[in-house]
N, CA, C and O atoms as a GROMACS GRO file, in nm:
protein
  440
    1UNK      N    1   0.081  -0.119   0.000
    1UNK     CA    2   0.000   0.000   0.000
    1UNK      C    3   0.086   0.126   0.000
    1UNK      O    4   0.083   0.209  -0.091
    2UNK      N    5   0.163   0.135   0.109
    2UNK     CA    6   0.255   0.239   0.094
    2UNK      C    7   0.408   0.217  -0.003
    2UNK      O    8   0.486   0.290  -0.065
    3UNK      N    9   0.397   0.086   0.023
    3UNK     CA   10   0.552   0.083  -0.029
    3UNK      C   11   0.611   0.148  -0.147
    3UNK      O   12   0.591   0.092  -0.255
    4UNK      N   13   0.665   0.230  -0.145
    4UNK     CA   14   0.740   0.328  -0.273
    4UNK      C   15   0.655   0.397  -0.318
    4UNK      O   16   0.688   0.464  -0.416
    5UNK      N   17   0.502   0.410  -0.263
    5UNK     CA   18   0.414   0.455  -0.355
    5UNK      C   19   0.440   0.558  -0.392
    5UNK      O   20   0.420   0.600  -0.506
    6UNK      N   21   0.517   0.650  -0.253
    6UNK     CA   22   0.620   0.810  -0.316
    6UNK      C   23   0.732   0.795  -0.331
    6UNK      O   24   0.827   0.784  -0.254
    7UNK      N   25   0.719   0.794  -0.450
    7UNK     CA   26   0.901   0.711  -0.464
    7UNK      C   27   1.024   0.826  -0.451
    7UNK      O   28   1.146   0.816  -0.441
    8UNK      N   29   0.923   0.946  -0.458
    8UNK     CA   30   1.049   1.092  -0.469
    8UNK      C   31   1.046   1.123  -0.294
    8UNK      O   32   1.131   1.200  -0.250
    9UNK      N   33   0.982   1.084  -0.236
    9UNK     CA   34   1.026   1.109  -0.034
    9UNK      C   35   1.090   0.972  -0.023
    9UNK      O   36   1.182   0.968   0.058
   10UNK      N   37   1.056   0.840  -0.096
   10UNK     CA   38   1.139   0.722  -0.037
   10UNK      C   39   1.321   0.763  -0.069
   10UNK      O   40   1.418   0.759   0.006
   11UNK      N   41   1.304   0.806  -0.237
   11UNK     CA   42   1.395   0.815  -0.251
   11UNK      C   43   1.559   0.904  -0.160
   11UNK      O   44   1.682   0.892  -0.157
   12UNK      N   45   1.428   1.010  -0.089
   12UNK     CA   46   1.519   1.134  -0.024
   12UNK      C   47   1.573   1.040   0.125
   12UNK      O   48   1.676   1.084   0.177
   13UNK      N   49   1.511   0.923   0.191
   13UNK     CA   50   1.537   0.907   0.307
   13UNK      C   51   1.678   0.798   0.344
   13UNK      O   52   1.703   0.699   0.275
   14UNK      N   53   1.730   0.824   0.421
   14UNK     CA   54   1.843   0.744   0.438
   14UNK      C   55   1.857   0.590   0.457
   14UNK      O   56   1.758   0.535   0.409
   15UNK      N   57   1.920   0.526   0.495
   15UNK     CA   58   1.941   0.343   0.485
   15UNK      C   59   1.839   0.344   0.617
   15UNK      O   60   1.723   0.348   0.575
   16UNK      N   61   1.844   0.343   0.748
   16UNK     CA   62   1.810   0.387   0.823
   16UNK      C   63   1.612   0.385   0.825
   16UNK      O   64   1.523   0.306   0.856
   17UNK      N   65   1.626   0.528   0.771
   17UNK     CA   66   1.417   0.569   0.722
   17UNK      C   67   1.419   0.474   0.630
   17UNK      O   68   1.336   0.388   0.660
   18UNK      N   69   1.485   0.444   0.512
   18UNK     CA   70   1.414   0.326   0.447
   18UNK      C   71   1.374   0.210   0.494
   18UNK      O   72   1.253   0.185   0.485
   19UNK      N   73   1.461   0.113   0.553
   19UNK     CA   74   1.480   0.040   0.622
   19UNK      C   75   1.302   0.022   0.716
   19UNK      O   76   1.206  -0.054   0.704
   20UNK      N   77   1.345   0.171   0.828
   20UNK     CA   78   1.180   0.153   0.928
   20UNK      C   79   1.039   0.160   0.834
   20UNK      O   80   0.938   0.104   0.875
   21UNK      N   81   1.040   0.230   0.707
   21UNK     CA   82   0.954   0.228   0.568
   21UNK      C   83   0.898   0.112   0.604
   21UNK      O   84   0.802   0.078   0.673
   22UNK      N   85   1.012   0.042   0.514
   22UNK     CA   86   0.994  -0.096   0.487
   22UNK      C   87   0.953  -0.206   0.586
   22UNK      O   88   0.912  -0.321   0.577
   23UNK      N   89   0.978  -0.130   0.671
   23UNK     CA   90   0.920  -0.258   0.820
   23UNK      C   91   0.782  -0.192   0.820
   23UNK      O   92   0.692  -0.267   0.857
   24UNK      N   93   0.743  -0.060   0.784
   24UNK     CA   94   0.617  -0.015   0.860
   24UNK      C   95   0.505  -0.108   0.771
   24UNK      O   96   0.416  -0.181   0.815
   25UNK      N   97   0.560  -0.067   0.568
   25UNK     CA   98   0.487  -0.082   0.469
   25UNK      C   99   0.464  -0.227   0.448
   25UNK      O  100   0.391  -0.272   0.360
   26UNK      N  101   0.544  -0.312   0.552
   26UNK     CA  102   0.549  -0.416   0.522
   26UNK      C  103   0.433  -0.519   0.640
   26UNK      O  104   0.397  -0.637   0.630
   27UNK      N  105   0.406  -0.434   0.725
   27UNK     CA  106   0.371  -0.480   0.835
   27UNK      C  107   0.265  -0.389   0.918
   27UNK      O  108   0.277  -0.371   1.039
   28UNK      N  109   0.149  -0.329   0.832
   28UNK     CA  110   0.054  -0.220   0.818
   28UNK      C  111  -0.039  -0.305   0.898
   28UNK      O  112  -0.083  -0.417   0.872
   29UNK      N  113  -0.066  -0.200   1.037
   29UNK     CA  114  -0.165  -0.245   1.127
   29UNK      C  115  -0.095  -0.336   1.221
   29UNK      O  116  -0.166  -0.426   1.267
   30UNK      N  117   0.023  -0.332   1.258
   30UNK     CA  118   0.082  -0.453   1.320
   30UNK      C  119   0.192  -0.353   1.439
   30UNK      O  120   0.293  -0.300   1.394
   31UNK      N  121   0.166  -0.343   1.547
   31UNK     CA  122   0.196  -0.263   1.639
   31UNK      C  123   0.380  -0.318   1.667
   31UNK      O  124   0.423  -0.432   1.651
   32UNK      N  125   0.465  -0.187   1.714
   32UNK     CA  126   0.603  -0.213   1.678
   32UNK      C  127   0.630  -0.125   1.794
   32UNK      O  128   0.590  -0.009   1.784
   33UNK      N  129   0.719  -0.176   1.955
   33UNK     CA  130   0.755  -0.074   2.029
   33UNK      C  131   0.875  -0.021   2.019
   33UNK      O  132   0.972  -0.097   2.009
   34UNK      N  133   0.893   0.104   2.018
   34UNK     CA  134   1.052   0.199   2.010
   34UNK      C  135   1.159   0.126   2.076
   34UNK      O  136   1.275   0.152   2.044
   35UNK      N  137   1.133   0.024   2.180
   35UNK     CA  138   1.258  -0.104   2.210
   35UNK      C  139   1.295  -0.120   2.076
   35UNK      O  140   1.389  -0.077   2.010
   36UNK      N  141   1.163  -0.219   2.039
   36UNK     CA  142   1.217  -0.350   1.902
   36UNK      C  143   1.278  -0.229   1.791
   36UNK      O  144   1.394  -0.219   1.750
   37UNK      N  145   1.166  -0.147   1.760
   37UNK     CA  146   1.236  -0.046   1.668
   37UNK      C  147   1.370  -0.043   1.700
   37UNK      O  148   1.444  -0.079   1.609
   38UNK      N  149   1.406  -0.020   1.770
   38UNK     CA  150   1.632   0.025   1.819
   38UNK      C  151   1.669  -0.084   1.763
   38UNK      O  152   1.728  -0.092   1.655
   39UNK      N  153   1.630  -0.193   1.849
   39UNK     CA  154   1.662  -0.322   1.824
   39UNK      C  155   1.675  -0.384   1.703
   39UNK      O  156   1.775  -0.436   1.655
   40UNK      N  157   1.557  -0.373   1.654
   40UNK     CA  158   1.594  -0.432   1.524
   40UNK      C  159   1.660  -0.346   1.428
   40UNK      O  160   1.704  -0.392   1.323
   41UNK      N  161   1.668  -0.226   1.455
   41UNK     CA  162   1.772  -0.118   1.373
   41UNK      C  163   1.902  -0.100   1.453
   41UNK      O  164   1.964  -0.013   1.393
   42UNK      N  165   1.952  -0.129   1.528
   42UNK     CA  166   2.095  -0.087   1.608
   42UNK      C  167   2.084   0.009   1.619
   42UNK      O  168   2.194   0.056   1.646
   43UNK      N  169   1.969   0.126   1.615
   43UNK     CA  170   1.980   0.260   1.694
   43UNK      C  171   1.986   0.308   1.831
   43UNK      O  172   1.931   0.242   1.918
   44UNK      N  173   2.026   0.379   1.849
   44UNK     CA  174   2.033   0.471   1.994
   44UNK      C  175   1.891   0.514   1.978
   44UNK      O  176   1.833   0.513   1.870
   45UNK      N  177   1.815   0.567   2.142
   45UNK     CA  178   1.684   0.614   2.098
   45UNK      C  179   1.646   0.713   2.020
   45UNK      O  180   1.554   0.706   1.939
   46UNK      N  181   1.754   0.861   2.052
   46UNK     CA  182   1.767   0.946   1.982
   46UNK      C  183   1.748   0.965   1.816
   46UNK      O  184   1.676   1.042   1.753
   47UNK      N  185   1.817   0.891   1.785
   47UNK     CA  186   1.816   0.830   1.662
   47UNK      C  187   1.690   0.732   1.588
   47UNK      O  188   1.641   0.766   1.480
   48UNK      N  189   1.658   0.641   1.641
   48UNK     CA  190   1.501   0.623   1.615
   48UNK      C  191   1.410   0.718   1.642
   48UNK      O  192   1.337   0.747   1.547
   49UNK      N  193   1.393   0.773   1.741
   49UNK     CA  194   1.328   0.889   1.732
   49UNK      C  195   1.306   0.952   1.598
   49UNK      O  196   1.197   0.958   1.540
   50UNK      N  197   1.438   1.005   1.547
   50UNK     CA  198   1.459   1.084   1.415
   50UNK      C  199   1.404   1.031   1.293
   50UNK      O  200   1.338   1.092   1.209
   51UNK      N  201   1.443   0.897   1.292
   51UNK     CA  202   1.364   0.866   1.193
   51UNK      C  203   1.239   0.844   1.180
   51UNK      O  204   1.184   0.839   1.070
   52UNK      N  205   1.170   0.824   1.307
   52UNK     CA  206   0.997   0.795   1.328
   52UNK      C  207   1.016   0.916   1.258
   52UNK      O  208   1.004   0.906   1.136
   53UNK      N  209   1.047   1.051   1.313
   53UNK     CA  210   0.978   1.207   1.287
   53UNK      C  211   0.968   1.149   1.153
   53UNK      O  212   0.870   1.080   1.126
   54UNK      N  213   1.086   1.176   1.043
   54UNK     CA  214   1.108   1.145   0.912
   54UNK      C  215   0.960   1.096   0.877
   54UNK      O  216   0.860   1.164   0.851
   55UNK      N  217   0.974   0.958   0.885
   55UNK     CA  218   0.883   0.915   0.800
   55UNK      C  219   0.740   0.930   0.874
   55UNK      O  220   0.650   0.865   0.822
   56UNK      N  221   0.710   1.001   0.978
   56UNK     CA  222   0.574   1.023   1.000
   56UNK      C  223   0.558   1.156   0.949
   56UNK      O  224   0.441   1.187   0.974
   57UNK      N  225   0.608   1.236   0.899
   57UNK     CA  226   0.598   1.340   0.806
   57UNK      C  227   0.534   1.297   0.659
   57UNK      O  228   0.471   1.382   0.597
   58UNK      N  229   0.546   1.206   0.622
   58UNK     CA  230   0.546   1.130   0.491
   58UNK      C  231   0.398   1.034   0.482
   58UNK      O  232   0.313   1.060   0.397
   59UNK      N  233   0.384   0.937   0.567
   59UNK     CA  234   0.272   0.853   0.581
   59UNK      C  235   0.214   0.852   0.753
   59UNK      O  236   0.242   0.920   0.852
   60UNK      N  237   0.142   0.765   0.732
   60UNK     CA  238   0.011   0.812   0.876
   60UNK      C  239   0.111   0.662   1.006
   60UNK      O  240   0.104   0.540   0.991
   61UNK      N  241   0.169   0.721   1.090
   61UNK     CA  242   0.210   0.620   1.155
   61UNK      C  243   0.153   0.671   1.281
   61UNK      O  244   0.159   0.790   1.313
   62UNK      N  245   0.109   0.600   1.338
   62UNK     CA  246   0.003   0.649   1.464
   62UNK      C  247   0.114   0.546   1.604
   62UNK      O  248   0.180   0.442   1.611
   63UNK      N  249   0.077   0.652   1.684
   63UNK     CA  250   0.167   0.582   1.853
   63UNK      C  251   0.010   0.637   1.964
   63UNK      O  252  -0.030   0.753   1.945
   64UNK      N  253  -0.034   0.588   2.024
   64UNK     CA  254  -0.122   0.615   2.076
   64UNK      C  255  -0.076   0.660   2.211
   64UNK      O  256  -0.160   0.710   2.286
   65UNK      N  257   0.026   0.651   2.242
   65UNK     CA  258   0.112   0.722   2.419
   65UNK      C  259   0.086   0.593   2.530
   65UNK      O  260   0.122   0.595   2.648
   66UNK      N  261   0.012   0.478   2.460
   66UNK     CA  262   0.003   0.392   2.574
   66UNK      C  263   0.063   0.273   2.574
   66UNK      O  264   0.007   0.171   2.614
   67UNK      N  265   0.215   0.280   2.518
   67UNK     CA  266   0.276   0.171   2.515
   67UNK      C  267   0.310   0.113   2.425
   67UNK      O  268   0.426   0.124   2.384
   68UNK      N  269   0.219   0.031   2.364
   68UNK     CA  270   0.150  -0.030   2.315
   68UNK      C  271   0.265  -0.079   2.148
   68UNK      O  272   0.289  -0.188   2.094
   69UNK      N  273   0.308   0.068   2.115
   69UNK     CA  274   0.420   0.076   1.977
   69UNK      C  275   0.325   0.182   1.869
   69UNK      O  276   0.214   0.232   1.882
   70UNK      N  277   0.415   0.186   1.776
   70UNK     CA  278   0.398   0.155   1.646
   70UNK      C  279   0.356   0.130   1.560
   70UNK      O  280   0.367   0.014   1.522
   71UNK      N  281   0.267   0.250   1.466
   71UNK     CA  282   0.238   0.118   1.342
   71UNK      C  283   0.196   0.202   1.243
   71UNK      O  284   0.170   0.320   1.266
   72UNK      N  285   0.183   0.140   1.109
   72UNK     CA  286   0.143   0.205   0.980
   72UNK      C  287  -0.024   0.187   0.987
   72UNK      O  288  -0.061   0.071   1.005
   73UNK      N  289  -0.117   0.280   0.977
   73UNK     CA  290  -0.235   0.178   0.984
   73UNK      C  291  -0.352   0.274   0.843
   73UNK      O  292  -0.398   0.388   0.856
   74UNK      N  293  -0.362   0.223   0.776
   74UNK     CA  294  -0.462   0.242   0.689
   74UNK      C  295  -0.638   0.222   0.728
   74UNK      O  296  -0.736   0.170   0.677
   75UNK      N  297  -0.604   0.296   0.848
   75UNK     CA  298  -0.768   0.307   0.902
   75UNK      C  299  -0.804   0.450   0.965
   75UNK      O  300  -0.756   0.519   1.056
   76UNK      N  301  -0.900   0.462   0.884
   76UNK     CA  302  -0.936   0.637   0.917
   76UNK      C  303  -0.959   0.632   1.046
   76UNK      O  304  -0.914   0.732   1.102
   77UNK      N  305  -1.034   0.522   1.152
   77UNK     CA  306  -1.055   0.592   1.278
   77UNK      C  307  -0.902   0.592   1.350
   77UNK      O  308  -0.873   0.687   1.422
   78UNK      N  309  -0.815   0.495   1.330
   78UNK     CA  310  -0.726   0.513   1.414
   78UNK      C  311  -0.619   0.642   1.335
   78UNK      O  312  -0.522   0.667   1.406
   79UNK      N  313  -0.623   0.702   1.240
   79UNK     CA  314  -0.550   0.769   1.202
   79UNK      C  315  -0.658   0.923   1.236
   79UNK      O  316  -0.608   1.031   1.265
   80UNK      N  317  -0.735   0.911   1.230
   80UNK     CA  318  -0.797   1.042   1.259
   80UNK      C  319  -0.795   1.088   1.435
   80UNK      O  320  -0.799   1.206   1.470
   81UNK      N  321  -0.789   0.983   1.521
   81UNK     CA  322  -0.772   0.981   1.646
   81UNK      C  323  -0.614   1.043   1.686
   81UNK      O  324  -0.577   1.098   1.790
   82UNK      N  325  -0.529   1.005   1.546
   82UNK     CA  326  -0.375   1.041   1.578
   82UNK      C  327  -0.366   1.137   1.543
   82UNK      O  328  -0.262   1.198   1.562
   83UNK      N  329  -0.489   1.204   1.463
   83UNK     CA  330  -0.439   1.343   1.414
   83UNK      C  331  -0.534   1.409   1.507
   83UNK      O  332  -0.529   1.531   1.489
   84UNK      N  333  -0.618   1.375   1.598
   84UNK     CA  334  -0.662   1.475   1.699
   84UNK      C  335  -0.539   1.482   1.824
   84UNK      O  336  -0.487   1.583   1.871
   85UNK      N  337  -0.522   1.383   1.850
   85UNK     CA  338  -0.391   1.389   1.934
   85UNK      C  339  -0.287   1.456   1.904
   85UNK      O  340  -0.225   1.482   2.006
   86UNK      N  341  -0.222   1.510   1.781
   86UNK     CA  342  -0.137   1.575   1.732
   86UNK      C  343  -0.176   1.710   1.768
   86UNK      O  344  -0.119   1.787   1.845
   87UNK      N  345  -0.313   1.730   1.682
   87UNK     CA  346  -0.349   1.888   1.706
   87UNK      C  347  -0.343   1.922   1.837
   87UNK      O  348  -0.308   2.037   1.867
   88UNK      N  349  -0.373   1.837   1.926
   88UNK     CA  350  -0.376   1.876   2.071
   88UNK      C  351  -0.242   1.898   2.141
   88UNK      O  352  -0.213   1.981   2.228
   89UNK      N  353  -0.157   1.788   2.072
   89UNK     CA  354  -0.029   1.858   2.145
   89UNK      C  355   0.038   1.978   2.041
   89UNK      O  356   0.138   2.039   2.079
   90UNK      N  357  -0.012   2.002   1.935
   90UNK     CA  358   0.033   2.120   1.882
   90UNK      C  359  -0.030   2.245   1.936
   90UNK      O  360   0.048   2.338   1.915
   91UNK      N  361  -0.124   2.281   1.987
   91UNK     CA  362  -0.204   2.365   2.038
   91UNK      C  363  -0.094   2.387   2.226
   91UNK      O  364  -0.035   2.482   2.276
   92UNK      N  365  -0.116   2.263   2.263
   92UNK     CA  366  -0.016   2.283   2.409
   92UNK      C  367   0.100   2.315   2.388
   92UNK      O  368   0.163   2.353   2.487
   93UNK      N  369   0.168   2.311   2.259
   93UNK     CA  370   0.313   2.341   2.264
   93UNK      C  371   0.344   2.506   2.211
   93UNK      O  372   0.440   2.573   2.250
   94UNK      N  373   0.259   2.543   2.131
   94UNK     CA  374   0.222   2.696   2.087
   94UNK      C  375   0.199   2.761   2.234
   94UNK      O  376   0.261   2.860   2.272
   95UNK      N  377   0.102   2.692   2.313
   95UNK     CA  378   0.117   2.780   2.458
   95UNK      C  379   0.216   2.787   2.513
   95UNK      O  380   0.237   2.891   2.575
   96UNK      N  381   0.334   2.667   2.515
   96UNK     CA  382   0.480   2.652   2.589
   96UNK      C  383   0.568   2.791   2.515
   96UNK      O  384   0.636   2.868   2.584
   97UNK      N  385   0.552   2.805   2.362
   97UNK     CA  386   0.610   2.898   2.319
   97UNK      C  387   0.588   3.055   2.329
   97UNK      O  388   0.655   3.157   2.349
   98UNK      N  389   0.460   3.019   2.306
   98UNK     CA  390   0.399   3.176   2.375
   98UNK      C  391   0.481   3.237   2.450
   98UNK      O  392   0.556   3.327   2.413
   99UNK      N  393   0.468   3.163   2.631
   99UNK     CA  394   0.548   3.227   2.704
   99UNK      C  395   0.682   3.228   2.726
   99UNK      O  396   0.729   3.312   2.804
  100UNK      N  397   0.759   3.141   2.666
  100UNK     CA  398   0.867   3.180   2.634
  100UNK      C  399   0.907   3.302   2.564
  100UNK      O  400   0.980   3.395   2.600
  101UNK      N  401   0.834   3.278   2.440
  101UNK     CA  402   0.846   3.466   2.375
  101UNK      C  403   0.818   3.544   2.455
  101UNK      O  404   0.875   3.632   2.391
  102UNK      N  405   0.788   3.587   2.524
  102UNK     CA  406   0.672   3.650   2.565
  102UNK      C  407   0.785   3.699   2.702
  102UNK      O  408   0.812   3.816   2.733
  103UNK      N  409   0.831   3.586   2.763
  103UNK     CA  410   0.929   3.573   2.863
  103UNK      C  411   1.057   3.677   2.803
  103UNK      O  412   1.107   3.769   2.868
  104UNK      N  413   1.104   3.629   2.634
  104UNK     CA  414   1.230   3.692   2.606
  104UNK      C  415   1.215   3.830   2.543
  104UNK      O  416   1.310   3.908   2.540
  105UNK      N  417   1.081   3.862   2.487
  105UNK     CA  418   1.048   4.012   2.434
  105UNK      C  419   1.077   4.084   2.575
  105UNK      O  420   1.147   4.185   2.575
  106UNK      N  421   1.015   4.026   2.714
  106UNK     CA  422   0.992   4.143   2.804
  106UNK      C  423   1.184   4.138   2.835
  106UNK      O  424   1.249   4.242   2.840
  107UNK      N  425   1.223   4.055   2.846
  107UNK     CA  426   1.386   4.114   2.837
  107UNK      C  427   1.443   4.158   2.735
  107UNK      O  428   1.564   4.132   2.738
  108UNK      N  429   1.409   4.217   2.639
  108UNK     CA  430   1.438   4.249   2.548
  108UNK      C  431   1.529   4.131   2.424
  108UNK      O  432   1.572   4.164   2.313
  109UNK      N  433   1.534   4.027   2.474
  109UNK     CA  434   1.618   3.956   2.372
  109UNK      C  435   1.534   3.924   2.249
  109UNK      O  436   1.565   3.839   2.165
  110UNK      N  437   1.443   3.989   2.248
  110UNK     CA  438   1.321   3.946   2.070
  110UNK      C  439   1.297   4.058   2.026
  110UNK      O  440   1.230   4.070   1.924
   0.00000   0.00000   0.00000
């Protein structure tokens, strides 16, 4: 379903993002925790991390915060649930920034 279907973002991503691609596209609907992810990639967390971002920029990989993992899923409710969860922490993190600005205008550093 996904596999190469964008072949000009597959093409841009490293051994690495291809690699987790290919585990996601290969294994759609099939839950994967950021352990096994390292694990089965020899990454540091940091580094898996980076590449989740990567390729969840690209296709719908949903983490629900409860453990659980990972996964590619070609289902509107669970992908629409990940994109209310997103908006929500995008909305809380615009407030984190707020006052930070807000913090460095009144010292003049903005």
């Amino acid at each position: 379903m996904y596999k190469k279907d964008d072949r000009k973002s597959y093409d841009r991503l490293n051994d690495n993002e291809k690699t987790l691609w290919d585990l996601f596209s290969d294994n759609v609907g099939i839950k994967i925790t950021r352990k096994q992810l390292r694990e089965l990639l020899g990454l540091n967390d940091q580094a898996m991390r980076n590449c989740l971002r990567t390729i969840k920029a690209i296709v719908p990989i949903c983490n629900f915060q409860d453990g659980e993992g990972y996964w590619l899923s070609d289902n509107v409710e669970e992908v629409m649930r990940m994109y209310k969860q997103e908006k929500h922490r995008l909305k809380e993190l615009k407030k984190s920034v707020y006052a930070l600005e807000t913090f460095l205008k009144d010292k003049g550093a903005l």
